[in-house]
C-alpha positions as CSV (number, residue, x, y, z in Angstrom):
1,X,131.1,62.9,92.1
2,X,133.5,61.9,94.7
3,X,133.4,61.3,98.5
4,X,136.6,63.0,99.9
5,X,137.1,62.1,103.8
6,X,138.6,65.0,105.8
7,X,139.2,65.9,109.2
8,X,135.8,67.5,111.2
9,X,136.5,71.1,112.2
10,X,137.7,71.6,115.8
11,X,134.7,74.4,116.1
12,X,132.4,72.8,113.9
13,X,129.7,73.6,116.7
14,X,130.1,76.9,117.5
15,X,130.4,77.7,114.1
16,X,126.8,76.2,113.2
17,X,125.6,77.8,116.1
18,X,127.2,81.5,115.1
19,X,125.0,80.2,111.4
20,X,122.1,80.0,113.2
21,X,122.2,76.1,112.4
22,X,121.3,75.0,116.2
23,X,120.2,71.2,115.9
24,X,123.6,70.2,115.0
25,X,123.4,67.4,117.4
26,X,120.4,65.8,118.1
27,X,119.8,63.0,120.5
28,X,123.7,63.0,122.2
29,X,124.7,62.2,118.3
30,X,126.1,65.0,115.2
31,X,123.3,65.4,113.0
32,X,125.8,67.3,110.8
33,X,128.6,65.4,109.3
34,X,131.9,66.9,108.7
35,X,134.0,63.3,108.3
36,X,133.7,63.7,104.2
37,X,132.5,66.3,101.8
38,X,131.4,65.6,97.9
39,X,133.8,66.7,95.1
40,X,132.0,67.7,91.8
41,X,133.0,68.2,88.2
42,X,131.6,71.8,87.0
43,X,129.1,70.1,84.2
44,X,128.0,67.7,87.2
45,X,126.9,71.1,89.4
46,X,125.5,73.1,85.8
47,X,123.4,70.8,84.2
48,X,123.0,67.7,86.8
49,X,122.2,69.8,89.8
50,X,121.7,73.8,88.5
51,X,119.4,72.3,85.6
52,X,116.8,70.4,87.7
53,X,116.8,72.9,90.2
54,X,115.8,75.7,87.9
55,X,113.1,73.5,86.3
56,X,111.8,72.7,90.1
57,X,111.5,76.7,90.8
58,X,110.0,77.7,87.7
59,X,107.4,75.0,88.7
60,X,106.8,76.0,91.9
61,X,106.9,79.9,90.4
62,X,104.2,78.7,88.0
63,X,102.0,77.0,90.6
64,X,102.3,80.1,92.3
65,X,101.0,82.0,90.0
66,X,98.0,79.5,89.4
67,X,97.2,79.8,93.1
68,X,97.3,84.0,93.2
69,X,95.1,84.2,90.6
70,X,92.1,81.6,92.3
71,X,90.0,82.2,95.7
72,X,89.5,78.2,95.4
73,X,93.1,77.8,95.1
74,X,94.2,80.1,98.0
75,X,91.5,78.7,100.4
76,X,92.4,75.2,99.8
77,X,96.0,76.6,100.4
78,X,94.9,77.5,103.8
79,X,96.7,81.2,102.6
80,X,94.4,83.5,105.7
81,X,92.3,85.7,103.4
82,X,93.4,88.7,104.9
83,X,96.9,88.6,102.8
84,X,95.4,87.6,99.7
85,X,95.6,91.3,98.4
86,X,99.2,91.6,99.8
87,X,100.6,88.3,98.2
88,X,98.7,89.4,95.2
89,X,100.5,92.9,94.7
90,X,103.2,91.8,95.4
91,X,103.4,89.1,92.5
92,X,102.3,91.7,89.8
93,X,105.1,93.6,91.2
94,X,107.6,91.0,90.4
95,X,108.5,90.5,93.9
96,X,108.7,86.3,93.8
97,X,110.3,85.6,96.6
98,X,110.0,81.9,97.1
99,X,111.6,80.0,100.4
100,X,111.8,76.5,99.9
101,X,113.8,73.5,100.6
102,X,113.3,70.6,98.4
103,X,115.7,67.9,99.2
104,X,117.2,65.9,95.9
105,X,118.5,63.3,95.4
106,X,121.6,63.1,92.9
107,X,123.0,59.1,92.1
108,X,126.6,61.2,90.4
109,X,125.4,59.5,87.2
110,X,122.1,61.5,86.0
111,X,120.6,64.5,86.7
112,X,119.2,64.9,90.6
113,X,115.8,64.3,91.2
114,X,113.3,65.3,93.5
């Protein structure tokens, strides 16, 4: 992994805000940084970054899929009772849609962590 400085983008703004990324700035200072970007090798991205983050959704798919199936679970959750059916159906349908963001953190050297 390298650290490659490069020049911001003149409309680095409006760009984030046609992206729907609106706290570029925050405070009077950039919150996002365009002075650099990170270079990777391709076995860094497959089995330092890809890897981990496969094993970190099938997780989070298989805690999922503890919760669904357990009243206890859901409630202490907080999931509102009323969509308990509807989540339900919709993982015996196959329908896993799972929105996350888990930040990692990745040294370059070994695989990233969470």
């Amino acid at each position: 992994m390298f650290r490659m400085p490069c020049q911001a983008r003149k409309n680095w703004q409006q760009l984030a805000n046609e992206f729907g990324f609106h706290f570029h700035t925050m405070h009077g200072e950039p919150y996002w940084d365009e002075s650099a970007y990170y270079q990777f090798s391709l076995r860094q991205i497959e089995q330092d970054i890809e890897d981990p983050s496969a094993e970190l959704h099938q997780m989070c798919l298989h805690v999922v899929d503890k919760v669904v199936n357990s009243e206890a679970l859901l409630t202490q959750c907080q999931i509102p009772q009323p969509h308990w059916d509807l989540i339900a159906s919709s993982w015996r349908e196959k329908q896993p849609s799972l929105y996350s963001r888990l930040d990692l953190v990745y040294d370059g050297k070994s695989p990233a962590k969470l």
